[in-house]
C-alpha positions in Angstrom: -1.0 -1.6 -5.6 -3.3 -4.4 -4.2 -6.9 -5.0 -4.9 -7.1 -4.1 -0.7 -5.4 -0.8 -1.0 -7.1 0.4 -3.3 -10.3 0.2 -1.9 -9.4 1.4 1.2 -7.8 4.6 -0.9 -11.3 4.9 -3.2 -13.4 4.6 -0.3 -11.5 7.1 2.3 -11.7 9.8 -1.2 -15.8 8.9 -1.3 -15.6 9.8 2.8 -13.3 12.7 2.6 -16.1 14.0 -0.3 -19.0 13.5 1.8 -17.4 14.5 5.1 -17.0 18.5 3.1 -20.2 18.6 1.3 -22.5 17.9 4.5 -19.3 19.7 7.0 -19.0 16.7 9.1 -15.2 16.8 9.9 -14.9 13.3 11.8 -16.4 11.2 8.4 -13.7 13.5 6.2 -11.3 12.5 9.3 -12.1 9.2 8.3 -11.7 9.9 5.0 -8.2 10.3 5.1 -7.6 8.1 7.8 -8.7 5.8 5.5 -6.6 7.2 2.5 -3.3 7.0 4.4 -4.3 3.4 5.6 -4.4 2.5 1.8 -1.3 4.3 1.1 0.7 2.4 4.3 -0.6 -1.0 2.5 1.1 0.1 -0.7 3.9 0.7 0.9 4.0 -2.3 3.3 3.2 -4.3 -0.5 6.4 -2.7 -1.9 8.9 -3.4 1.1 7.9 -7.2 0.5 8.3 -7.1 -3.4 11.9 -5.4 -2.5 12.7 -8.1 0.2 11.9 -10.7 -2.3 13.9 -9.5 -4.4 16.5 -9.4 -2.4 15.9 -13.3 -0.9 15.8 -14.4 -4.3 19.2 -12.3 -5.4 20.8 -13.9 -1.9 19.6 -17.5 -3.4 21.1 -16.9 -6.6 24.6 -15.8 -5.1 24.3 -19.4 -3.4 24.1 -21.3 -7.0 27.2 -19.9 -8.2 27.1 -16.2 -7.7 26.1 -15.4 -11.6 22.5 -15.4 -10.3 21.5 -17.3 -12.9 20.8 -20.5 -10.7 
């Protein structure tokens, strides 16, 4: 999880929290507009970890196919 995603998850919670104690439904809206914004970062994060993965597997097969380099 990113130092960005996190944030965004932490701070759409604090919104969410305010938006039901003062029963203003567009800041908790917000809130977990915010939330799901975090959560599509993490994932976003993951899907580049996997396709470096991948790239780096691809370069490996290149070397000699052992992956070993």
């Amino acid at each position: 999880m990113s130092d960005e995603s996190a944030m965004d998850k932490l701070k759409g919670k604090a919104k969410e929290a305010v938006g039901k104690l003062t029963g203003d439904r567009r800041k908790e809206t917000e809130g977990k507009t915010d939330q799901a914004k975090g959560g599509a970062k993490d994932a976003m994060d993951q899907v580049k970890g996997r396709a470096q993965g991948v790239r780096d597997s691809l370069k490996g097969d290149e070397r000699g196919g052992d992956g070993k380099g």
